[in-house]
N, C-alpha and C positions, 0 to 999 in steps of 0.2 A: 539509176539513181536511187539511194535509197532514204526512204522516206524519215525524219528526225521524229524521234519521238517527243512526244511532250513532256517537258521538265516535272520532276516530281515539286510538289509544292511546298513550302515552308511550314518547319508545324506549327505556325502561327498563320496560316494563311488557307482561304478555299481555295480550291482549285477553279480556274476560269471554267465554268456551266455554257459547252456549244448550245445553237441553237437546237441540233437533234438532241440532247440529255434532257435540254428545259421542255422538249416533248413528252419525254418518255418520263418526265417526272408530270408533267401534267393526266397523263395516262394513271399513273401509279396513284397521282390524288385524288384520284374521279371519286374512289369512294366516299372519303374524307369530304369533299365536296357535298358532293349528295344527299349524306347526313349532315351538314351544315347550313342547307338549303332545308330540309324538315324542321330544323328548327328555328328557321329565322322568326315563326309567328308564335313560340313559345316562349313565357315571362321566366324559365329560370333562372336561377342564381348564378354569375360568374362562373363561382367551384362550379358549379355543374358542366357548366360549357368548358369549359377547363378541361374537368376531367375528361369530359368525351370527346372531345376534341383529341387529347394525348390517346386514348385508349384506342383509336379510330387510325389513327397512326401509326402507331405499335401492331394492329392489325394489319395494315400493307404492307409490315415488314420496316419500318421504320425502328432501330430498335433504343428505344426512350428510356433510357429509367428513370429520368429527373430530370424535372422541369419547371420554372420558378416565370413568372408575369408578374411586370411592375409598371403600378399603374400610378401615376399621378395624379392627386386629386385635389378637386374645389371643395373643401370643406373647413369647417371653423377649428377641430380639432387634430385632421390627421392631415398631413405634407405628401402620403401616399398610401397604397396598399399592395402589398404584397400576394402573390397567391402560391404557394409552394406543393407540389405533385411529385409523389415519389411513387413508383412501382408497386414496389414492396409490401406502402403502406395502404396502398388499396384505393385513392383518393385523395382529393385537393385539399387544404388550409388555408384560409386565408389571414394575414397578417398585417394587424394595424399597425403604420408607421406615422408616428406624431412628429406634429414641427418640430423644426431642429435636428431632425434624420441628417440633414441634407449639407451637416457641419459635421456630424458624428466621422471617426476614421471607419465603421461599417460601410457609408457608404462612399466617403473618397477614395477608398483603397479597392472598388469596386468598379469592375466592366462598365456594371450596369449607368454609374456617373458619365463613362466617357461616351455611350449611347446617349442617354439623356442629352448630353453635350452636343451632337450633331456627329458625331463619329460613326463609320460606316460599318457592318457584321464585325465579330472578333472572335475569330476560332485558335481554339492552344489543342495541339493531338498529344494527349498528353502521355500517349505510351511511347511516344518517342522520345528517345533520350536529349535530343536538342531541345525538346521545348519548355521553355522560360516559363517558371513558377511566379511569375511576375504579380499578379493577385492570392490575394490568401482564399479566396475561394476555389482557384485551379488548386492551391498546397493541399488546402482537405477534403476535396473530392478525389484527388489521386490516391492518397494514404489510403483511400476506401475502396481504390478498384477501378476508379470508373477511368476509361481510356480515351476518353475525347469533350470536348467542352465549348459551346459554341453561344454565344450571344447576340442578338440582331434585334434590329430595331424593326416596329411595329408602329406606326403611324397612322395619326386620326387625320382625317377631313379638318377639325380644326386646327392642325399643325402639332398637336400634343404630340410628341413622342414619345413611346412605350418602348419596352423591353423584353422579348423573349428569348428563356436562355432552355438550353435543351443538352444532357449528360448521359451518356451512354456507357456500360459495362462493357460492351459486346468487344470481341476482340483487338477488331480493326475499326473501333469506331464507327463514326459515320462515314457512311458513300456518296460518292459527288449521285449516286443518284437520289440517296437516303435528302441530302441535301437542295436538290432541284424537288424531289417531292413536298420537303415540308412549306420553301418556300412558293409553289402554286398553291400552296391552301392555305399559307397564311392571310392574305388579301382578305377573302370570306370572313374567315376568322375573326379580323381585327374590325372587317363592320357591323358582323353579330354584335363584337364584343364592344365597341364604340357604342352602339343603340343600348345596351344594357347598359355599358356604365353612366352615358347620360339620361338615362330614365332615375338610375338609381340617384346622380349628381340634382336633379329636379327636385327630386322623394326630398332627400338630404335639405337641398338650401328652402325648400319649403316648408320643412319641419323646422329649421331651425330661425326662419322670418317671419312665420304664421301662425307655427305649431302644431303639433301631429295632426291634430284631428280636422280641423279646418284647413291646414294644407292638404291633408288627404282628401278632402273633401275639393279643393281647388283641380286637385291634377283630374279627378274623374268628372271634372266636368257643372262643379258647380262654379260658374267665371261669369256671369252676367248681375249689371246691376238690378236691384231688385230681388234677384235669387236669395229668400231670410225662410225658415223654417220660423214656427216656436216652440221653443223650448224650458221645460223646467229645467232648473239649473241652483246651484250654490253659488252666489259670487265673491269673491273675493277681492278684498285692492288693499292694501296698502302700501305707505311711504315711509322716509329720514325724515325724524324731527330736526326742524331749523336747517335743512338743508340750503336755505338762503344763504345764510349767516358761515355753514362749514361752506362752500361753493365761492362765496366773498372772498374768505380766510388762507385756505387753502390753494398753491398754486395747482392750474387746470388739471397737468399730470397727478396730480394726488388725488382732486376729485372723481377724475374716471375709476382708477383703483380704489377707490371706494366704492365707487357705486359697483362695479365687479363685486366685490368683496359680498356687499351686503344684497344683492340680487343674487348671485350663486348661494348665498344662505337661504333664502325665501325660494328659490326656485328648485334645488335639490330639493324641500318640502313637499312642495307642492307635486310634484310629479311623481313622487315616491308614491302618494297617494292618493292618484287616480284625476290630479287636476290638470287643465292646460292654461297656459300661459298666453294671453291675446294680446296683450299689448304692454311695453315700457313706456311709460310716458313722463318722460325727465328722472325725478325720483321714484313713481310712483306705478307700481304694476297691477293691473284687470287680468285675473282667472276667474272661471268655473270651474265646477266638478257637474259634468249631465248626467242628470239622474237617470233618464230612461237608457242612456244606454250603457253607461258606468254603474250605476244601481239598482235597475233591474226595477224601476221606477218607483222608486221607494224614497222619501227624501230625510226620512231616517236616517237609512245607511246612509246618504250621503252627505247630510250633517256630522254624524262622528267622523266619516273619513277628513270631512275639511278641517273640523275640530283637532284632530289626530296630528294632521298638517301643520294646522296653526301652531300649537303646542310645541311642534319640532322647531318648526322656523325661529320660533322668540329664541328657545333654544340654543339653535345650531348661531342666531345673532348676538345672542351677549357671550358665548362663547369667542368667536372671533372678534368682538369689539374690544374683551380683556386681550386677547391676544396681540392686537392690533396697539392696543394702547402697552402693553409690557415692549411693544420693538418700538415703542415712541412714535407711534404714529397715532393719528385722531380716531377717537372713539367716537362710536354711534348709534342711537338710539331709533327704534322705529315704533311702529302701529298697526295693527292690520285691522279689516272690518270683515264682519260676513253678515251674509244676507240670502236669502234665499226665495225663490219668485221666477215668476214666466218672464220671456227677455223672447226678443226677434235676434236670430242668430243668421248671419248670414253676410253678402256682399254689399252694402253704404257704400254711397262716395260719389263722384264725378264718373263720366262716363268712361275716361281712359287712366282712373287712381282711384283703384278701388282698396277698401279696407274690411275684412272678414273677422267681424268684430261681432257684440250683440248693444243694444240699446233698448229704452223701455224705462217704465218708470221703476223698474228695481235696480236697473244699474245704476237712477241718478238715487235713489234710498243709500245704496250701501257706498256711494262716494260721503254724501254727506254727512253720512254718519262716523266716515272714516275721521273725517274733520273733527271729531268731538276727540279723539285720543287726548291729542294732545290739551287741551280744555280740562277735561276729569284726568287728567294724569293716570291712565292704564293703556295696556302697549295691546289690549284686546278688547275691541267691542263688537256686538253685535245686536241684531235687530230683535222684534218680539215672534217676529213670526220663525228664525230661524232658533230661538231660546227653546219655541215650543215644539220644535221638530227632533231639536237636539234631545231633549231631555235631561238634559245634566244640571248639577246643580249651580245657580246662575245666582245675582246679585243683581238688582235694578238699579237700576244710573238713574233714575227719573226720567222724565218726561222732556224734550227737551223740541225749541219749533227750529225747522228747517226748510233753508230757502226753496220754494218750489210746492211746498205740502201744505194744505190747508190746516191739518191738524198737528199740532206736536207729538212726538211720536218718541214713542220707549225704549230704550236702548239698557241693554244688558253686558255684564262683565262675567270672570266666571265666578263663584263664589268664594268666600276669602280662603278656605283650605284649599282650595285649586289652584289659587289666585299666585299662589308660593311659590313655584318654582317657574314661574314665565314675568319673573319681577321685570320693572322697565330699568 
């Protein structure tokens, strides 16, 4: 009787992996493995593991030219991230993909979609004449040589689904053992690379609910209440004038895109030059700029930086409030205060709602004095102690008392030639 040989396979199709192949691909990935197990206690970057992961491959004979990871992500600006590896060019890329990828025809007319989707590996041998250009990514990777193309899914613990696609030059493509290898080291791979990406997914929504410096400060372990340093620091807060009144007027959808509007003007400021952003609280935003460790503990330098800031922000807001008002929508005015003084910086709150904020009586100085904007009609004030830090030429508001302070206390604008170009 003679034995039937096995069907060649579709060039859109693997070949069925017996259980002896998925041995001898396990054998073939031991290396791949072993370097993947060195580096599980190492914090590098993605591209790194990326890279050496393909390179690691390519060394068992696996032969890779190109290879793209698409990762899904939890964050406020990008829908995903790309990481793209070519041979040739020595090293990974990685590539920001913002909301709305995910309607663009780049990614419907792509493999990597019907992965995402729940769809099972999708290989094209693209040197074969039968196989279907059916993505525009198999049309221009052939034009360029490469003779096989394979895409598969990579799956987290939380059910995310990933995508790795892997392109070969080599004659004959991949080999059903090229094949059983990559898939016994992908496993490793994708928990390395899960634990990175959710450390980096932490970093991300921490920096952007807390703020760089205080979420960095949370993930290494500052999390208990009571845990406050003190700190010299520049404070910052201001708000919309009559934000009642536009909030009344205004339906709710137009309120938010305002306050978008006019917080991305005051916060691209502010971090441009060296400050962080602690809290939104309705209209009204709490930064510092820390001087010992942004200024090198000089509260000089870190008066002009905030001044520098302030300056832009008034700036960067009556620019967009004419803009805002030329497409007919509501214009808006605002305030800022600074202040500058020791503050307890650190974890407040209840034992299981904690907030990583600072308090002290300099935070309640430069809220109420934020209050006086609107009052002396100037969209800038600030205190005496931060006038005489600053050095610049300043304008005294008088003397004026505030709830909380025994004394009435001196509040400063900048002087009328300064005063010019940051009109309210």
């Amino acid at each position: 009787m003679i034995a039937q040989l096995p069907a060649t396979p579709a060039a859109t199709e693997d070949s069925d992996l017996t259980a002896a192949l998925r041995a001898r691909g396990r054998t073939q990935a031991q290396p791949v493995t072993d370097w993947l197990l060195a580096m599980r206690l190492r914090q590098n970057r993605i591209t790194l593991l990326f890279d050496g992961f393909l390179r690691q491959l390519t060394a068992v004979g696996v032969p890779v030219d190109r290879s793209t990871l698409h990762l899904p992500q939890l964050h406020p600006q990008l829908r995903a991230r790309t990481v793209l590896w070519e041979a040739e060019a020595g090293g990974a890329m990685e590539i920001p993909r913002a909301h709305g990828i995910e309607q663009s025809e780049l990614f419907l007319k792509s493999p990597v979609r019907l992965i995402f989707e729940g769809e099972p590996a999708i290989r094209r041998r693209l040197a074969r004449a039968d196989c279907p250009l059916d993505f525009p990514i198999t049309e221009e990777i052939r034009a360029l040589g490469y003779t096989d193309y394979t895409a598969r899914p990579l799956p987290f613990s939380t059910r995310q689904i990933n995508t790795l696609t892997l392109a070969s030059k080599h004659e004959g493509g991949f080999s059903d053992l090229d094949i059983a290898t990559v898939e016994s080291a992908m496993p490793l791979f994708g928990l390395l690379l899960e634990l990175r990406n959710a450390y980096r997914t932490s970093q991300t929504l921490m920096r952007t609910y807390v703020g760089t410096r205080s979420g960095d400060r949370v993930l290494t372990g500052t999390i208990k209440r009571g845990d406050v340093e003190r700190i010299n620091a520049v404070l910052w807060t201001c708000d919309l004038r009559d934000f009642t009144t536009l909030s009344t007027a205004l339906p709710m959808e137009a309120v938010i895109e305002l306050l978008d509007d006019y917080f991305e003007a005051m916060a691209r400021a502010i971090t441009a030059h060296g400050g962080e952003i602690l809290k939104f609280i309705g209209d009204a935003i709490l930064a510092i700029f820390p001087i010992e460790e942004k200024h090198a503990g000089d509260p000089c330098r870190a008066c002009a930086a905030s001044m520098t800031a302030a300056r832009d922000a008034l700036q960067n807001a009556q620019r967009l409030s004419a803009e805002r008002e030329a497409a007919g929508k509501a214009p808006f005015r605002c305030g800022i205060a600074l202040h500058v003084g020791d503050v307890m910086y650190g974890n407040i709150g209840a034992a299981n709602r904690l907030d990583f904020t600072v308090v002290g009586p300099a935070v309640n100085l430069v809220c109420r004095i934020e209050a006086l904007n609107h009052q002396l009609e100037v969209p800038l004030v600030f205190s005496a102690d931060y006038a005489a830090h600053w050095g610049g030429a300043v304008r005294s508001l008088g003397r004026h008392p505030l709830k909380g302070f025994a004394e009435p206390q001196e509040v400063f604008t900048l002087a009328d030639e300064d005063a010019a170009s940051i009109t309210d």
